[in-house]
C-alpha positions in Angstrom: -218.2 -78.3 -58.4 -221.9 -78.5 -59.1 -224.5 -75.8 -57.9 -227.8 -75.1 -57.8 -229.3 -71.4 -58.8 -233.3 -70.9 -58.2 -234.8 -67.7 -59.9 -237.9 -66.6 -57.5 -240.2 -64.7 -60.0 -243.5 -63.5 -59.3 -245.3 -65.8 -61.5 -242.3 -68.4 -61.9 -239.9 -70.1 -60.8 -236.6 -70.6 -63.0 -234.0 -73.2 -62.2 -230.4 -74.3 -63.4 -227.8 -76.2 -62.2 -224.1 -74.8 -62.7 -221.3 -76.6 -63.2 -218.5 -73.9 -62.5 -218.3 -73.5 -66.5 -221.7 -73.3 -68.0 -225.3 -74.0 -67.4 -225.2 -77.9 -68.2 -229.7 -78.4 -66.9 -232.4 -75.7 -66.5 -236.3 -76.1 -66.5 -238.9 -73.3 -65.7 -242.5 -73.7 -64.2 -245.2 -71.6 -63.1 -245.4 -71.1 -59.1 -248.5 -72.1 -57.1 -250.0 -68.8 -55.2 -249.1 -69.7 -51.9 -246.6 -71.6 -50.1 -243.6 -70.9 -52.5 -241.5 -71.9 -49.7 -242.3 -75.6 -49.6 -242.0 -75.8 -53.6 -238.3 -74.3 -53.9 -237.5 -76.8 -51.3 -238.7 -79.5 -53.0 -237.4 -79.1 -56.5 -233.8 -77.4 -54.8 -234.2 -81.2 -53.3 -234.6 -82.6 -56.5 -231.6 -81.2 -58.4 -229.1 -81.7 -55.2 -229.7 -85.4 -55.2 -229.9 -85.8 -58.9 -226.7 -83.7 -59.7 -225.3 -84.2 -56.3 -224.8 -80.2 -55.9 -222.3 -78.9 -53.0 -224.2 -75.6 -52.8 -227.9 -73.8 -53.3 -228.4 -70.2 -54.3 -231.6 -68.1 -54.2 -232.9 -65.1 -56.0 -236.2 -63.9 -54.4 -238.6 -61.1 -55.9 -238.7 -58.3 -53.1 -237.3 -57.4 -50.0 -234.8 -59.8 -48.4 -232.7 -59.4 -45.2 -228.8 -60.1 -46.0 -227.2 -61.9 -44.8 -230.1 -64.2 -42.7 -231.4 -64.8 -46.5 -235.3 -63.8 -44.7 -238.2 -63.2 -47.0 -239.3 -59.9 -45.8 -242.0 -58.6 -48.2 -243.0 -58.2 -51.4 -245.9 -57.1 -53.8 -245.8 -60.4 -56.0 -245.2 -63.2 -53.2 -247.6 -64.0 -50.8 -245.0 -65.6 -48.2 -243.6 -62.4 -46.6 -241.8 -63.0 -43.2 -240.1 -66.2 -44.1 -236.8 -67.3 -43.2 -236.3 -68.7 -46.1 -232.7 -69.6 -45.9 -233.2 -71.1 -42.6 -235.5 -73.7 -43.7 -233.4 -74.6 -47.3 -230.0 -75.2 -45.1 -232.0 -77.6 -42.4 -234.1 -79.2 -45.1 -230.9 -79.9 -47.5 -228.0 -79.9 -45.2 -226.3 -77.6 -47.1 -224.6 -74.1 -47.3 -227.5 -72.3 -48.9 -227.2 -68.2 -50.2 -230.5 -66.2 -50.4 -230.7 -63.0 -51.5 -232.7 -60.3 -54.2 -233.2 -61.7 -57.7 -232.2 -58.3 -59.1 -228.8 -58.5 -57.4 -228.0 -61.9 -58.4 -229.2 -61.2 -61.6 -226.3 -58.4 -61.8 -223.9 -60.6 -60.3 -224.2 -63.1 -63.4 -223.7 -60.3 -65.6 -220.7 -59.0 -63.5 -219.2 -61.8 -63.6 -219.5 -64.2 -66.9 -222.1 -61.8 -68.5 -222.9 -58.8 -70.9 -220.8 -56.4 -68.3 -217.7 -58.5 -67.6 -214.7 -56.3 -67.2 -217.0 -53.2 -65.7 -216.0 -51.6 -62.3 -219.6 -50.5 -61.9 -222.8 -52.5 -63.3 -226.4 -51.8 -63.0 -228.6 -54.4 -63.5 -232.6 -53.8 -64.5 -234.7 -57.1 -64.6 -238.1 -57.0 -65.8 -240.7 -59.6 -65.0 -243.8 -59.4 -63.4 -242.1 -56.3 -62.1 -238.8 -54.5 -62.1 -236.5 -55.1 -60.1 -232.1 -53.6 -59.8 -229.1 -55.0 -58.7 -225.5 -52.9 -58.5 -222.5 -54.4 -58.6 -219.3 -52.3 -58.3 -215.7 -53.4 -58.3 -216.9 -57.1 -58.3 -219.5 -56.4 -55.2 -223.1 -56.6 -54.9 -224.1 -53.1 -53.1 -227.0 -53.9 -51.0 -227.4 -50.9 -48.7 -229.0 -51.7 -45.3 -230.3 -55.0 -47.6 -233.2 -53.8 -49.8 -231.8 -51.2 -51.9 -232.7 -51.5 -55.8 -236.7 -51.6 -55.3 -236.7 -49.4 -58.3 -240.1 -51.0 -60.0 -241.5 -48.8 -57.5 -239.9 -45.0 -58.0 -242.9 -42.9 -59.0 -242.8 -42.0 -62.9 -246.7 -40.8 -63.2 -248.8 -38.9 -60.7 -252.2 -40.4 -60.2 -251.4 -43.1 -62.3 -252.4 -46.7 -62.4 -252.8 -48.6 -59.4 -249.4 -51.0 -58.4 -249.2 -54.4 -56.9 -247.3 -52.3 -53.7 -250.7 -50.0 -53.4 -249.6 -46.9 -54.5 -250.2 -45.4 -58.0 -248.2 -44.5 -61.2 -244.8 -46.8 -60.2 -242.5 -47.1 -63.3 -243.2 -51.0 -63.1 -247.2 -49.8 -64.3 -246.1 -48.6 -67.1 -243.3 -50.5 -68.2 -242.7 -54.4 -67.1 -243.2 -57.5 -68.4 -247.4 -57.9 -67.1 -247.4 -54.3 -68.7 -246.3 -56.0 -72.2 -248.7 -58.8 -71.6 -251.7 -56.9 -70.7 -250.3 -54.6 -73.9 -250.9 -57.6 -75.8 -254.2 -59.1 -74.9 -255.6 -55.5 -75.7 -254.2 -55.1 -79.0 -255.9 -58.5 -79.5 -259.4 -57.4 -78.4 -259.8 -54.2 -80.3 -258.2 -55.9 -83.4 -259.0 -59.9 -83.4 -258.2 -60.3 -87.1 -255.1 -57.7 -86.7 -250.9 -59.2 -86.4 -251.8 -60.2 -82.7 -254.5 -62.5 -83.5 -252.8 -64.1 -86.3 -249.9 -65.1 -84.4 -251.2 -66.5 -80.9 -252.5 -70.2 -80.6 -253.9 -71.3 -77.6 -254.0 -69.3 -74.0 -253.3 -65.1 -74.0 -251.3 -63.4 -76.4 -247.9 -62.0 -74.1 -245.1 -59.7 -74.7 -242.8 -61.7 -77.2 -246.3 -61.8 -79.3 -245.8 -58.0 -79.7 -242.5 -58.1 -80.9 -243.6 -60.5 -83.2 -246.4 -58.5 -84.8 -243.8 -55.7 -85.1 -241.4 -57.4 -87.1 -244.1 -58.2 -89.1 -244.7 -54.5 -89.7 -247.8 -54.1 -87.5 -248.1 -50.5 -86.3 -250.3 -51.2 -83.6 -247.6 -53.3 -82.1 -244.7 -50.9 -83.0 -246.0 -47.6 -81.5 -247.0 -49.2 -78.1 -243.6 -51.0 -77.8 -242.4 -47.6 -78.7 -244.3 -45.8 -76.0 -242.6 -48.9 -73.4 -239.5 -48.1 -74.5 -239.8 -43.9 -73.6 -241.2 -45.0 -70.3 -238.2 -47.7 -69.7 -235.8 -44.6 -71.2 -236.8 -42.1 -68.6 -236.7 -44.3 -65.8 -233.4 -45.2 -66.7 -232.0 -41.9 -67.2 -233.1 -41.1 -63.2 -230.9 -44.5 -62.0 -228.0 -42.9 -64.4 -227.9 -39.3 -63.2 -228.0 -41.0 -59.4 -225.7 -43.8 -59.8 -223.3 -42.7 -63.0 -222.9 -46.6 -64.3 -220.6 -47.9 -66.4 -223.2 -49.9 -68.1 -226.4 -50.7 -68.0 -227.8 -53.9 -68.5 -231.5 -55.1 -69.4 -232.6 -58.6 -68.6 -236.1 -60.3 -68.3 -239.4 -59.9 -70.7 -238.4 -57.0 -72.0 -235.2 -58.5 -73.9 -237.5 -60.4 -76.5 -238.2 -57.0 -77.9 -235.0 -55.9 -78.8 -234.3 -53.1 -80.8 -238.1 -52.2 -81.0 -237.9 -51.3 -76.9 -234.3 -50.5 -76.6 -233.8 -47.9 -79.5 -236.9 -45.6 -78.3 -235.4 -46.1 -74.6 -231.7 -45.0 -75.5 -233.4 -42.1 -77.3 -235.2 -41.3 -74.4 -232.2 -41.5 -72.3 -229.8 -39.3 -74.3 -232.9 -36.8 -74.0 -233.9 -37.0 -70.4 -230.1 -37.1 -68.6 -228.7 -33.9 -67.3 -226.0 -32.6 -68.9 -225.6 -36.0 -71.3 -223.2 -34.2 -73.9 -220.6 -33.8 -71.2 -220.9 -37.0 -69.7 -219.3 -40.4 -70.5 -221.5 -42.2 -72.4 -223.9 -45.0 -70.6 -224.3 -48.2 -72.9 -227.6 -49.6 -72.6 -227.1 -53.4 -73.9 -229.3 -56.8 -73.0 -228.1 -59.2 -71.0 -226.4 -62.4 -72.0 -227.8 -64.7 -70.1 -231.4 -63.8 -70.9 -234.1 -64.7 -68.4 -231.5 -67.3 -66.4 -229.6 -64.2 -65.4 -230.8 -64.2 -61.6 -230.8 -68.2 -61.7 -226.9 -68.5 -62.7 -226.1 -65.5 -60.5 -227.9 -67.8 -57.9 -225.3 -70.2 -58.8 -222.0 -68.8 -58.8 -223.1 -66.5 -55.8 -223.7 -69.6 -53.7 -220.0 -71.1 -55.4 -218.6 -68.0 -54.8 -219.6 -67.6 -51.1 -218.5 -71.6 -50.5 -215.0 -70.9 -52.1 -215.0 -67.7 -49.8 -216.4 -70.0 -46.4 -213.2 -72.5 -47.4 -210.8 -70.3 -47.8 -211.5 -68.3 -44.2 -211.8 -71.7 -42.8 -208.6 -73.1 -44.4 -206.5 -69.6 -42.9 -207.5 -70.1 -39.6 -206.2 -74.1 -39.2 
C-alpha cells in the first residue's frame, strides 16, 4: 500500500511517498507566501495519480484542530482558519490525516525511527521554528489538540522579538532561521573568514556553519556552541516536566552534529533538577533527518486507514 506524507514547513514544503517499507520518491520545494492550501493540493494530486496512493497524510507548522485536521493558526503560515483536511479529502477523494508536523515527526521516530522500542518519546523539530511531538506507548499525546508549541516557552526576558509577537521565545535563540541568520553575520563581519570561503551563490545557512567548524573556524565553533547551551536548557525544562525516555532532535539543527549536541547534553546534565538521581535522558538525532514529519505523514495516514478497515471489517 502506497501513501503519501507532506511536511508543511514554514519556508517549505517536503514530500515523500511511502510504500509501507521505505521511502521509495521524495522532492522538496520552497512554498509560495500565501495560499499554501491550493499548492499541497496540487502536488498531494500529483503524487496520488502518479503513484496511485490509497491514503494522504499532513504535517502542518502550528496549531491544528484534531481530529477535523483545521489549520487554526500559526506564526509561519499565513493561511490560519483553514479546514484543511476538508478540502484535501473533497479535492482527492481520499481518506486524508492532518495533524502538527512536530507530532508526526515523533510518530516516524516512534515507530521505524531513532526511538523504536521506547514507551515514551519526545520529539523536537527545528526549522524555521521549533516545534514537539510526544508519543507514549505508541500514541501521539495531543492534549486538547495543540499541545507541544514549545518554540514559544520563554527562555530570555526582554529578548528578541518572535514571529508569535512576544519576545525572548526559545525558538529566537535557537532554530534553524537562528543558524541562518548566525551565518550570514559571521559572513559580513568576516568576508574573507571560513564562511565566505565556503558559500557560492545565494546566503550562507546553517549547514555552512558546521562546515566552517569542522574546518576549525572559531567563529563558527563558539556560536554553534552558544546554540547548543540555549537548545540544552530548553531541553532540560521539557525533561524535568515530561521525564522522557528519549529525546530526539530532528530538522536544521541535525547538520551540526556533535558541534550543537555535545554543548546541549552538557547543558542538560547541568540545568536538570536532581540529574544524578535520575535515569539518564539520551539526547540522539533523528533517523530520518528532515523527512521525519513527511514519513510520519505517511504511515500516520497508513496507520489510521488500517485502523478505519479494521473498525469497519468488525462491525459487518
Amino acid at each position: 500500500m502506497r501513501t503519501i506524507g507532506l511536511d508543511v514547513g514554514g519556508t517549505f514544503l517536503k514530500a515523500v511517498v511511502h510504500d509501507g517499507a521505505e521511502v521509495i520518491f521524495e522532492a522538496t520545494e520552497r512554498l509560495p507566501p500565501v495560499r499554501v492550501l491550493d499548492r499541497v493540493v496540487e502536488v498531494a494530486q500529483t503524487l496520488v495519480d502518479r503513484w496511485d496512493a490509497s491514503a494522504v497524510g499532513v504535517g502542518l507548522a502550528g496549531l491544528v484542530r484534531w481530529p477535523e485536521g483545521s489549520f487554526v493558526w500559526g506564526p509561519h503560515m499565513a493561511d490560519g482558519d483553514t479546514p484543511f483536511r476538508q478540502r484535501l479529502e473533497h479535492d482527492l477523494g481520499l481518506r486524508v490525516l492532518v495533524d502538527n508536523d512536530a507530532n508526526l515527526s515523533a510518530y516516524a521516530e516512534a515507530t521505524s525511527g531513532a526511538a523504536v522500542g521506547r514507551s515514551s518519546v519526545l520529539m523536537l523539530m527545528f526549522g524555521t521554528g521549533i516545534g514537539a511531538g510526544l508519543v507514549v506507548d505508541g500514541r501521539i499525546h495531543r492534549g486538547r489538540s495543540f499541545a507541544g508549541e514549545v518554540g514559544h516557552m520563554a527562555m530570555v526576558p526582554g529578548g528578541s522579538l518572535c514571529a508569535c509577537g512576544r519576545r525572548g521565545c526559545w525558538e529566537t535563540v535557537i532554530s534553524g532561521e537562528v543558524l541562518d541568520r548566525t551565518a550570514q553575520d559571521l559572513l559580513r563581519q568576516a568576508p574573507d573568514g571560513a564562511i565566505g570561503q565556503l558559500v557560492g551563490e545565494g546566503p550562507p545557512d546553517a549547514s555552512h556553519l558546521t562546515r566552517a567548524a569542522e574546518m576549525g573556524d572559531t567563529a563558527s565553533q563558539t556560536v554553534l556552541a552558544d546554540a547548543g547551551t540555549w537548545l540544552g536548557r530548553g531541553v532540560a525544562n521539557l525533561i524535568m516536566i515530561l521525564d522522557p525516555e528519549i529525546v530526539v532532535v530532528g530538522g536544521a539543527v541535525v547538520n551540526a552534529g556533535r558541534w550543537l549536541l555535545d554543548p546541549a547534553r552538557t547543558a542538560i546534565a547541568s540545568h536538570v533538577s536532581g540529574a544524578v538521581h535520575r535515569p539518564p535522558t539520551p539526547v540522539v538525532e533523528a533517523h530520518h533527518g528532515r523527512l521525519a514529519g513527511a514519513v510520519g505523514a505517511a504511515l500516520a495516514a497508513r496507520d489510521a486507514q488500517d485502523e478505519g478497515t479494521q473498525t469497519a471489517e468488525g462491525r459487518r
